[in-house]
C-alpha positions as CSV (number, residue, x, y, z in Angstrom):
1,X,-32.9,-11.7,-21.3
2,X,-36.0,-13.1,-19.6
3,X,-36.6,-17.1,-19.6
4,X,-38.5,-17.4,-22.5
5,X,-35.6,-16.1,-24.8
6,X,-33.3,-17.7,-23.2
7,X,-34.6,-20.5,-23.7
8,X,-34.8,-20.1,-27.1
9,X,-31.5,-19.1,-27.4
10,X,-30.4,-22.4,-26.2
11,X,-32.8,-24.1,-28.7
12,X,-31.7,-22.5,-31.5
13,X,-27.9,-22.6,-30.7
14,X,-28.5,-26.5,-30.3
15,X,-30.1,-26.7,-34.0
16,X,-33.4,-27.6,-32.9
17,X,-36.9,-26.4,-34.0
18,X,-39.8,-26.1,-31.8
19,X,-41.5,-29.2,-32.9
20,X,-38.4,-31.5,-32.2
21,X,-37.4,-30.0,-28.6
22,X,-41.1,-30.4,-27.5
23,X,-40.9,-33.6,-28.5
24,X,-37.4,-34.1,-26.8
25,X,-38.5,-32.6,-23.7
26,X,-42.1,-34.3,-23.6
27,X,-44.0,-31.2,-23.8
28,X,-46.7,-30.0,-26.3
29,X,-45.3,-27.5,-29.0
30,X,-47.8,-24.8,-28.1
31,X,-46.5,-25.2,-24.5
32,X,-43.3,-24.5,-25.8
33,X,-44.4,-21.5,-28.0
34,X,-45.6,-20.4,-25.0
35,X,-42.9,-20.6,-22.4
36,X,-40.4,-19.0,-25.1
37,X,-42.8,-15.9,-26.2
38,X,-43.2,-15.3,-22.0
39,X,-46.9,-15.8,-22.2
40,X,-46.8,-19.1,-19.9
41,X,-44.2,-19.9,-16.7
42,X,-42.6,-22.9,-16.0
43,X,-43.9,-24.7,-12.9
44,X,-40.9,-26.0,-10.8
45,X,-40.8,-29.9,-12.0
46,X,-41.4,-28.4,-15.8
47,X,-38.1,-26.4,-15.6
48,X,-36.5,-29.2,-14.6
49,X,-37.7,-31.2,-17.3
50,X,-36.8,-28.6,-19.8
51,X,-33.5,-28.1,-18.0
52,X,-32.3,-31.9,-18.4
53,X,-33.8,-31.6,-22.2
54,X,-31.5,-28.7,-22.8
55,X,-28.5,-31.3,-21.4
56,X,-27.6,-28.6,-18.7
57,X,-27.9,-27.5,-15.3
58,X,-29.7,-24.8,-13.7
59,X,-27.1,-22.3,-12.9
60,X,-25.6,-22.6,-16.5
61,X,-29.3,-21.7,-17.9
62,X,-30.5,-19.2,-14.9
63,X,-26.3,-18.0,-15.6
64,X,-28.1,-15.0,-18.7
65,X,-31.2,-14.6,-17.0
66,X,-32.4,-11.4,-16.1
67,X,-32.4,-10.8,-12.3
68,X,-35.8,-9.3,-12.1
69,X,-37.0,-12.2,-14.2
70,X,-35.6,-14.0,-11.5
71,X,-36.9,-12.1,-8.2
72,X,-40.8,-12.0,-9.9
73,X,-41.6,-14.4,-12.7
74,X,-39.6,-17.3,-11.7
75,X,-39.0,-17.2,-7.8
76,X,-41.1,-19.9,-6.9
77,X,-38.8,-22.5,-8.6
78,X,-36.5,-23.7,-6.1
79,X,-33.7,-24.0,-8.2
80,X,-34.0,-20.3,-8.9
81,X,-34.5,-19.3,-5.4
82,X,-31.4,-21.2,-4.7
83,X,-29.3,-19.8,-7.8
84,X,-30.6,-16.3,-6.8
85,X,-29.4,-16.4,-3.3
86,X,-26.0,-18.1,-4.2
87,X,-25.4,-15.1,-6.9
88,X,-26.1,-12.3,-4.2
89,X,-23.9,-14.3,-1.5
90,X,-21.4,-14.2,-4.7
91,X,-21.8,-10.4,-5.3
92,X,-21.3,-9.9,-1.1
93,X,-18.1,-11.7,-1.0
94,X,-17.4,-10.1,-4.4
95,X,-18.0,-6.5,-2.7
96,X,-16.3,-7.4,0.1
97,X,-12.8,-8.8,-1.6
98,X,-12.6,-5.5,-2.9
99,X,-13.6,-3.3,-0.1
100,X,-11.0,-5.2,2.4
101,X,-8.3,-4.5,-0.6
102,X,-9.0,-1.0,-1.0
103,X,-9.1,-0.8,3.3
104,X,-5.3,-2.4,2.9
105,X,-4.5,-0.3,0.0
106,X,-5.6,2.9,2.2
107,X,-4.0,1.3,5.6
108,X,-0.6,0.5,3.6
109,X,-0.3,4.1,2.1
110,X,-1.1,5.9,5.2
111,X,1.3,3.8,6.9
112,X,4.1,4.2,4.5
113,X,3.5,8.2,4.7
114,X,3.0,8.6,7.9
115,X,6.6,6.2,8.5
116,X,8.3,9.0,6.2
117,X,7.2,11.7,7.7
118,X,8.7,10.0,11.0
119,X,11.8,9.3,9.7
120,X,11.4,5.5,10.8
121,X,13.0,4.1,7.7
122,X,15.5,6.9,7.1
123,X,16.0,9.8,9.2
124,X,14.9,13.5,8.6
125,X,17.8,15.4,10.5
126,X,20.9,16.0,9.7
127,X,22.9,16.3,13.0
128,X,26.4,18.4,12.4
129,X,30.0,17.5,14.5
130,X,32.7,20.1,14.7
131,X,36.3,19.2,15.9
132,X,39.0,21.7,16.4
133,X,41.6,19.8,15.8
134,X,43.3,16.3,17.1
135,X,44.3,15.4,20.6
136,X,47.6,14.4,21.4
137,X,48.3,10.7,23.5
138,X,48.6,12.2,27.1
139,X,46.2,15.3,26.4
140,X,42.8,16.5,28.2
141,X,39.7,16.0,26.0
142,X,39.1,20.0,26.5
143,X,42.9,20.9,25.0
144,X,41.9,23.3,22.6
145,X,40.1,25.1,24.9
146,X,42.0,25.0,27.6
147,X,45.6,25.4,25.8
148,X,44.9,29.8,26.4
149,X,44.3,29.1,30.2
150,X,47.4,26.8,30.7
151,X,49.4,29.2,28.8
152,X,48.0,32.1,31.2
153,X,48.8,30.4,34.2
154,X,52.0,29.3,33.5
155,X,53.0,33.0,32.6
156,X,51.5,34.3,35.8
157,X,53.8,31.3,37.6
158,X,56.7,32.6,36.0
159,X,57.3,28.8,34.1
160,X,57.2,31.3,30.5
161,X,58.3,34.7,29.6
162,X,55.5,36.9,27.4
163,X,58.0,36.3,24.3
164,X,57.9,32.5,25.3
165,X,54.2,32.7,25.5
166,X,53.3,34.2,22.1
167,X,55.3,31.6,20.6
168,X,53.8,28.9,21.7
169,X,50.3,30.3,21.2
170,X,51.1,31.0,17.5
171,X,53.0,27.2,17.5
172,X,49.6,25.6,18.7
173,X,47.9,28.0,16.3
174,X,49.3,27.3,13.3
175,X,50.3,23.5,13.8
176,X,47.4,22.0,16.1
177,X,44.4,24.0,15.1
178,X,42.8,21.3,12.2
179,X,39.0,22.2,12.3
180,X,36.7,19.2,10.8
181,X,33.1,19.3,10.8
182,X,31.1,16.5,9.4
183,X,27.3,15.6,9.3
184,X,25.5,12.3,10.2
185,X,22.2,11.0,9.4
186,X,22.0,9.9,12.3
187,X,22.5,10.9,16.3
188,X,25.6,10.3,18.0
189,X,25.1,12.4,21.3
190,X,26.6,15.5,22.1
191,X,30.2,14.2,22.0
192,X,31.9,11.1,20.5
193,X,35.4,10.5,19.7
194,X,37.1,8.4,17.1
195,X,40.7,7.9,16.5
196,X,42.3,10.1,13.9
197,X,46.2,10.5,13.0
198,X,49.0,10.4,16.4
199,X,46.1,10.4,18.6
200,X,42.1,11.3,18.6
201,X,39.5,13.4,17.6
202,X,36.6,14.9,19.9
203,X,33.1,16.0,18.0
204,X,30.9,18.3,19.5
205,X,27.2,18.6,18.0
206,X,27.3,22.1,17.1
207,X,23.6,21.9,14.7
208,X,20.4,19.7,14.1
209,X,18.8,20.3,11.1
210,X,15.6,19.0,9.3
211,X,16.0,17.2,6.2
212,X,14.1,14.7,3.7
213,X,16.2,12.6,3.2
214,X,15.7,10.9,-0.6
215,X,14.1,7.2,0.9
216,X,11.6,9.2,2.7
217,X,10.1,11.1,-0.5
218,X,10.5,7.5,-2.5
219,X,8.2,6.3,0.7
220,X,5.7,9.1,0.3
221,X,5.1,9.3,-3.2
222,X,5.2,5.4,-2.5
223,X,2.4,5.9,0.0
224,X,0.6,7.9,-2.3
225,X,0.9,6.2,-4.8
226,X,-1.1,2.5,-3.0
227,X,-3.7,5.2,-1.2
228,X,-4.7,6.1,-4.7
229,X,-4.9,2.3,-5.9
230,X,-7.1,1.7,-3.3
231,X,-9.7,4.4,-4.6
232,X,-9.2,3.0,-8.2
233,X,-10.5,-0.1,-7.1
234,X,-13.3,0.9,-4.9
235,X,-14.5,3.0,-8.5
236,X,-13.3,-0.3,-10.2
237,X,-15.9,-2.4,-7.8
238,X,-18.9,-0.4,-8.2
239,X,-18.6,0.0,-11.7
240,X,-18.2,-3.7,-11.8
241,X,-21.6,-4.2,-9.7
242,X,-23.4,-1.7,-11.8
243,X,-22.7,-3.9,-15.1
244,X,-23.8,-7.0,-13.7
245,X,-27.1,-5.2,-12.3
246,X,-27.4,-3.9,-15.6
């Protein structure tokens, strides 16, 4: 609304006719007729007066004022000069709350993407150990691959007969050959050992393979998710500033 409905707004919300808030604000009552049907405008020290008559401040009254009203008509009243800047300083830190948010929103979501697709959080290979079987206290590490060999040599020194020799491979066969494989999330080099039953066990890394692991889709839809907030309220901001240009 432009000042002179305002104005009377305020009058008539207060209970007062023309004649008695002319008199309360120590105006004439054509003045007054005037100001309200827009056909006269307020010098500065009069819109003060009619301010303090009305028993408010200028921002509360200026508050339902049409801008334009406020940028032509009514922009040589200091007051109004000084409401008007203070409401576009409002609408710039206003804009900029909600530009800095959605620039986090979009920062965040990228982030927590790009960290899944990484496997920063939780990994995205699958890294698979095979054992052939477990090593005896006072055995090599490379037994099981060596046990042939040994069993070859001795044969060729005469320590074992043939017969002897297919015994004991079929023995170590059938007794010592336990194969385990198992898969880690994680890396633990090309060879690591841990203590199993009488003795040891020796993993090789036989495979790497990619995965997503569960965490790192929670993270991307996540991500997605705080990227798309961030649009919503960049849409949510300007629809905001179109209502109060409106």
């Amino acid at each position: 609304m432009n000042f002179g409905e305002r104005l009377k707004q305020i009058r008539t919300d207060g209970g007062l006719t023309q004649p008695q808030f002319a008199q309360l604000a120590g105006i004439e009552q054509s003045y007054l007729s005037k100001l309200e049907n827009d056909k006269s405008v307020p010098s500065a020290d009069m819109f003060t007066t009619i301010v303090s008559a009305l028993e408010m401040d200028a921002p509360s009254f200026l508050q339902e004022v049409d801008k334009e009203a406020l940028a032509t008509s009514l922009r040589h009243i200091p007051a109004v000069s000084q409401f008007a800047a203070g409401e576009v300083k409002a609408r710039v830190n206003h804009t900029r709350h909600w530009l800095f948010g959605s620039a986090a929103a979009w920062i965040l979501g990228f982030a927590m993407m790009l960290a899944a697709n990484d496997g920063i959080f939780f990994s995205n290979k699958l890294y698979k150990y095979s054992s052939p079987g477990v090593i005896l206290p006072g055995e090599a590490e490379n037994v099981f691959s060596s046990w042939r060999e040994v069993l070859a040599q001795q044969l060729l020194a005469k320590i074992i007969t043939i017969e002897e020799m297919g015994k004991r491979s079929a023995e170590f066969v059938a007794t010592r050959a336990r194969p385990v494989t198992v898969e880690w999330p994680d890396s633990r080099g090309t060879v690591y050992v841990e203590p199993a039953e009488n003795g040891r066990r020796r993993f090789e890394l036989v495979d790497t393979r990619h995965v997503e692991a569960p965490g790192n889709r929670i993270l991307h839809y996540l991500g997605a998710i705080v990227v798309l907030c961030g649009f919503v309220g960049l849409f949510i901001e300007w629809r905001l500033r179109r209502m109060k240009n409106k």
